[in-house]
DOKOLSE-853842 format. One record per residue (C-alpha): residue number from 1; residue in three letters; z, y, x. Coordinates in steps of 0.25 Angstrom, whole numbers, always signed. Layout:
% DOKOLSE-853842
seq / type / z / y / x
NUM / ALA / Z / Y / X
...
//
This chain:
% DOKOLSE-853842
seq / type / z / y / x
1 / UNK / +101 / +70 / +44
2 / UNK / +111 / +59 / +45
3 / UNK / +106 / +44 / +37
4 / UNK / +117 / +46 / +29
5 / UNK / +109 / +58 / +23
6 / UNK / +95 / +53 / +25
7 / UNK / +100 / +39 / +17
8 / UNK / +105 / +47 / +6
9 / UNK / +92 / +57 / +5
10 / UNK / +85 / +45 / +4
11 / UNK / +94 / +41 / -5
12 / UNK / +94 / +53 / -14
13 / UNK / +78 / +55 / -12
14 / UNK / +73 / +41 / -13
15 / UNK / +86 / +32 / -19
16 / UNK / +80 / +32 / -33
17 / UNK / +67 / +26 / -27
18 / UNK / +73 / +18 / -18
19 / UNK / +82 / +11 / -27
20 / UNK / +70 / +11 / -38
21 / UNK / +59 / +1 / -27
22 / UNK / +70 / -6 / -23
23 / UNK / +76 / -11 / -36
24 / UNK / +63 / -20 / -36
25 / UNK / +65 / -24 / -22
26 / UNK / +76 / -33 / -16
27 / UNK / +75 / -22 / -3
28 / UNK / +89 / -13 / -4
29 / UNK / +86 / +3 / -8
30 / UNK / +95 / +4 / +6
31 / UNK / +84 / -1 / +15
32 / UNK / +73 / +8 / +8
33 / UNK / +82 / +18 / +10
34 / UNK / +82 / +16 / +24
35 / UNK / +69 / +14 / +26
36 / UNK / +65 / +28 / +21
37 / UNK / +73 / +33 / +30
38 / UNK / +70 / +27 / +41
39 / UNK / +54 / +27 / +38
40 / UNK / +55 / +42 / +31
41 / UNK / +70 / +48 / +31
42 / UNK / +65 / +48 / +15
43 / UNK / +52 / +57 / +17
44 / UNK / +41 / +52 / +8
45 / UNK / +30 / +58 / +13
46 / UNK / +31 / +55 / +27
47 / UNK / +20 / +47 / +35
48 / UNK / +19 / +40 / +49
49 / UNK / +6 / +38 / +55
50 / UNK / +7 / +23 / +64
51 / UNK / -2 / +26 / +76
52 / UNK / -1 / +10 / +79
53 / UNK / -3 / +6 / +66
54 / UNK / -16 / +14 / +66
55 / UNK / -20 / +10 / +79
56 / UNK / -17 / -5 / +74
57 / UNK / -27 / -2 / +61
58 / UNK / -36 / +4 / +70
59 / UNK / -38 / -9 / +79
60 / UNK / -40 / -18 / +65
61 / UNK / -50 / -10 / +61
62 / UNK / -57 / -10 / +74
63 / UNK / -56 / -24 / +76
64 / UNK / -46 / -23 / +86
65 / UNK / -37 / -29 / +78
66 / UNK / -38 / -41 / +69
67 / UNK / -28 / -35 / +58
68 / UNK / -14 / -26 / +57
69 / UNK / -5 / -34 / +50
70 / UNK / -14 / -37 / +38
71 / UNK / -24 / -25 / +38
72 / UNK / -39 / -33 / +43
73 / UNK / -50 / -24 / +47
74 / UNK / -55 / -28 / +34
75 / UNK / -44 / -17 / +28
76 / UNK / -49 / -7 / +37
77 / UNK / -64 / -7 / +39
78 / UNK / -66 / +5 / +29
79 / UNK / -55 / +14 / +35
80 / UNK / -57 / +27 / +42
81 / UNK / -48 / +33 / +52
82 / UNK / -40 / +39 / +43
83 / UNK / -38 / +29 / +33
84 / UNK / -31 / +20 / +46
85 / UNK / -22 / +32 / +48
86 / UNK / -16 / +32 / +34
87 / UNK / -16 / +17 / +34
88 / UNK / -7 / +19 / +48
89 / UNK / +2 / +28 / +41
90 / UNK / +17 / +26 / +35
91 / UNK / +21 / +34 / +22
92 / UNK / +31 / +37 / +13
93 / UNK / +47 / +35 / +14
94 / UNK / +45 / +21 / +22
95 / UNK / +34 / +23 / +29
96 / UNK / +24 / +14 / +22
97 / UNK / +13 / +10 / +30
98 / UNK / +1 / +16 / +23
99 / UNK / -9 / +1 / +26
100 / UNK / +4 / -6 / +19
101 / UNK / +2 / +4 / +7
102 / UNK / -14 / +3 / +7
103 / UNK / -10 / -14 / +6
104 / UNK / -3 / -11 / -6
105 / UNK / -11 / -4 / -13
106 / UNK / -3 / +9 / -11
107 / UNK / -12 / +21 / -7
108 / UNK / +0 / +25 / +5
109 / UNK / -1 / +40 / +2
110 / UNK / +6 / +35 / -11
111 / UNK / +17 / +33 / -2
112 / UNK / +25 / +46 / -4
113 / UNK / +30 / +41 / -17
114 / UNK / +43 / +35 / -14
115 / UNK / +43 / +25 / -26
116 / UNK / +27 / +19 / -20
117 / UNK / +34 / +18 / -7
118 / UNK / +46 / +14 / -8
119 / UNK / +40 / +3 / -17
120 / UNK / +29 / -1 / -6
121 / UNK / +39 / +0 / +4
122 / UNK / +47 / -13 / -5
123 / UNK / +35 / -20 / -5
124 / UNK / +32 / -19 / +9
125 / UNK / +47 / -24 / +13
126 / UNK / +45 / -35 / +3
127 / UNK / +34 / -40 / +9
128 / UNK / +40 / -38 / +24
129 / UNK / +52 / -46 / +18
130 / UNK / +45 / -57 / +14
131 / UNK / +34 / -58 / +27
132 / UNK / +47 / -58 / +34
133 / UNK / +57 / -67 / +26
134 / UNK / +66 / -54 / +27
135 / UNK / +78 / -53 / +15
136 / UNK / +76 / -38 / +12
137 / UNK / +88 / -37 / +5
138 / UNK / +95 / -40 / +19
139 / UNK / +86 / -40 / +31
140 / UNK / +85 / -24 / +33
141 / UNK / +82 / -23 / +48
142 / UNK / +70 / -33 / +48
143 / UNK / +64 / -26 / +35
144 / UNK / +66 / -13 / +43
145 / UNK / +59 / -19 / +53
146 / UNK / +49 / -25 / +47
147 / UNK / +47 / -11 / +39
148 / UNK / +44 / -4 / +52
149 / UNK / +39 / -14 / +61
150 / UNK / +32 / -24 / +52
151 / UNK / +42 / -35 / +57
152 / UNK / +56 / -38 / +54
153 / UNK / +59 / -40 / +71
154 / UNK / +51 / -28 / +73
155 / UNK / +54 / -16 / +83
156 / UNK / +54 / -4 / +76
157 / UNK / +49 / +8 / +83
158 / UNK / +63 / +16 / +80
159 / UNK / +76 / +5 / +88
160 / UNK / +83 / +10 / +75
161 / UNK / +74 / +11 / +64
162 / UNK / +81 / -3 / +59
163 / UNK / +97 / +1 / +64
164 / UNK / +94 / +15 / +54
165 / UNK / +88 / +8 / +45
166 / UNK / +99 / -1 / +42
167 / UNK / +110 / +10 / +43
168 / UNK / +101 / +19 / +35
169 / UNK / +103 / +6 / +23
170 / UNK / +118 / +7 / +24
171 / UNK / +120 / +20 / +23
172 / UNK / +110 / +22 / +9
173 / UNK / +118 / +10 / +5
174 / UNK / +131 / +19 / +6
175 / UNK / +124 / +31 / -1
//
C-alpha cells in the first residue's frame, strides 16, 4: 500500500474522529493523521510490548533505579509481574504507552476506542508542547520526536519515522 492510500483509509476510517479531538485542540487533524499511521497504519487494536521500558520499570521497583520519568517505586510497590508488562505496553491507533494511560486515569485497555485515544493522545502532546515550549501548530518534527522518543532532539529508533511522518501530513492535507 502507497501513503497516498494509507493517508486516505485513515482518512476515510478515522477522519470523522480525527477532525472531532482535534477541533478542541490547537494540534492539526494532519499530524494525527500521520501519527496513526506512523504508530498503527490506522489499526486500533494493535499493541507493542517495550522490553526496555519494562526493563526500566523493573529497576525502579527493585531499587535499581530511583524513578522512570515520574513513576517512583512508590507507584509500583504492589505490582506483579504482569501488571509491569501491561504498564510496558503501547496501545491503540498511536501507540499510547499504557503507564501514561494508568497516569490519567484511563484504564489502557480502553484504548481501542479511537475517540478515548485520540483524545488522550491531544492531551499527551499538549503536555509534551508545553514541557518543551514547542508551537504545536508548527513544530511537527519535534512533536514527532517527542512523541516517540520523549524528547523533541530525540533519535527515533526508525531514521525516518519523522521524514514519513511529515510527508504522511501533506499528503492527508491534499485528500
Amino acid at each position: 500500500m502507497t501513503d497516498q492510500q494509507l493517508m486516505a483509509q485513515i482518512e476515510e476510517r478515522w477522519g470523522s474522529v480525527i477532525a472531532k479531538v482535534c477541533a478542541k485542540s490547537s494540534v492539526p487533524g494532519e499530524f494525527v493523521a500521520a501519527l496513526i499511521a506512523n504508530e498503527t497504519g490506522g489499526d486500533p487494536t494493535k499493541t507493542r510490548f517495550e522490553e526496555g521500558v519494562y526493563r526500566h520499570l523493573l529497576d525502579v521497583q527493585q531499587d535499581r533505579a530511583i524513578r522512570y520519568g515520574a513513576i517512583t517505586k512508590r507507584c509500583l510497590i504492589d505490582l506483579d509481574d504482569e501488571a509491569l508488562r501491561l504498564l510496558a505496553t503501547s496501545r491503540g491507533l498511536t501507540q499510547v504507552m499504557s503507564y501514561n494511560a494508568v497516569f490519567q486515569h484511563v484504564d489502557p485497555l480502553t484504548l481501542t476506542d479511537a475517540e478515548l485515544c485520540l483524545t488522550l493522545t491531544l492531551h499527551l502532546l499538549a503536555n509534551g508542547a508545553e514541557c518543551y515550549w514547542l508551537d504545536e501548530t508548527k513544530e511537527f518534527e519535534q512533536m514527532f520526536r517527542v512523541w516517540n522518543t520523549g524528547r523533541p532532539d530525540g533519535e527515533t529508533y526508525d531514521p525516518n519515522y519523522v521524514s514519513r511522518g511529515l510527508a504522511r501530513m501533506r499528503l492527508y492535507s491534499e485528500i
